[in-house]
C-alpha positions, 0 to 999 in steps of 0.5 A: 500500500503506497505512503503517498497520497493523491493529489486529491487527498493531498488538496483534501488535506491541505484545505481541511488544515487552512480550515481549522486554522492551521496553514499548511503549504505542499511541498513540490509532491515527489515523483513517487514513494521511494523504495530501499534501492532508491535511497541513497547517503546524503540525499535530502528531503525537504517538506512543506511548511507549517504556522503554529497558531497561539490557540492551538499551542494551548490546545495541545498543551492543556489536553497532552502537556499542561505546563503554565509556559505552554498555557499562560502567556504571563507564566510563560514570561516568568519562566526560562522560555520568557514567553509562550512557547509550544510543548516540544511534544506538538513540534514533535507531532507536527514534523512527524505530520511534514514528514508523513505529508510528503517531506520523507517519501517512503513507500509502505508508511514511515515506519519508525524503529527508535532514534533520538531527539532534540529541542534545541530552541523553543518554537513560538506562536507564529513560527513556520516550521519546515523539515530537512532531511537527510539519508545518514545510513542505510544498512540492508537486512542480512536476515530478511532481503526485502527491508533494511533500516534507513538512519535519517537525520531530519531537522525542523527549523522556524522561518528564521532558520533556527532549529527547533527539533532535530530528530535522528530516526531509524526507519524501517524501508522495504524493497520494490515488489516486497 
């Protein structure tokens, strides 16, 4: 079953977003998902971008992470971000989405097998994030030929080219006819 949406579903998507509030622009979509053998070290992603909006920060924040600095624009000046900032959680949750959307396109989902994160800045009311992505590793199963495990390093940067969550991933990529 292919990762990749149509285009169809890609407008469906794009407009039920700028419809609750959230803009989301597609990125130029990819030829095709890509398999295995058509990734290669260095090749690099980049997705469509994505605002954060001041409401939807405190939506998230108060159902999954109800700390004041997320939640309380006064608190969030007291505190060591010196304003609202968004859970790392939903900067998380949104490059996952770019990433789904079309910034990594590997055929049969992405389908994750560890890695490490980072916050390194806080994202803020207003920002637009962007991921890059790039193709660090790729090591064929020995045990199973169909599959390998890809290493992807992706960085998520606001407008301003700061980053603001850096992932390095595992993912688990299949072979064409697998």
């Amino acid at each position: 079953m292919p990762a990749r949406k149509s285009a169809t579903a890609q407008r469906r998507s794009a407009s039920n977003a700028k419809e609750s509030g959230v803009e989301m622009n597609q990125a130029k979509p990819a030829a095709e998902s890509l398999y295995l053998e058509d990734l290669k070290v260095g090749q690099t992603f980049r997705s469509a971008t994505y605002q954060m909006e001041e409401a939807r920060i405190k939506a998230f924040a108060a159902e999954f992470d109800p700390q004041p600095f997320h939640l309380d624009e006064a608190a969030a000046r007291a505190s060591l971000f010196g304003g609202l900032a968004a859970s790392g959680w939903h900067t998380a949750a949104v490059a996952m989405r770019l990433l789904v959307t079309g910034g990594l396109p590997f055929a049969n989902g992405l389908i994750g097998l560890g890695g490490e994160i980072a916050w390194p800045s806080p994202t803020r009311p207003g920002d637009t994030l962007q991921v890059e992505s790039e193709i660090v590793e790729i090591a064929p199963s020995r045990s199973k030929p169909d599959r390998g495990i890809v290493t992807v390093k992706s960085v998520t940067r606001n407008q301003h080219g700061t980053p603001v969550y850096v992932m390095t991933s595992k993912i688990l990529a299949f072979r064409r006819g697998s």
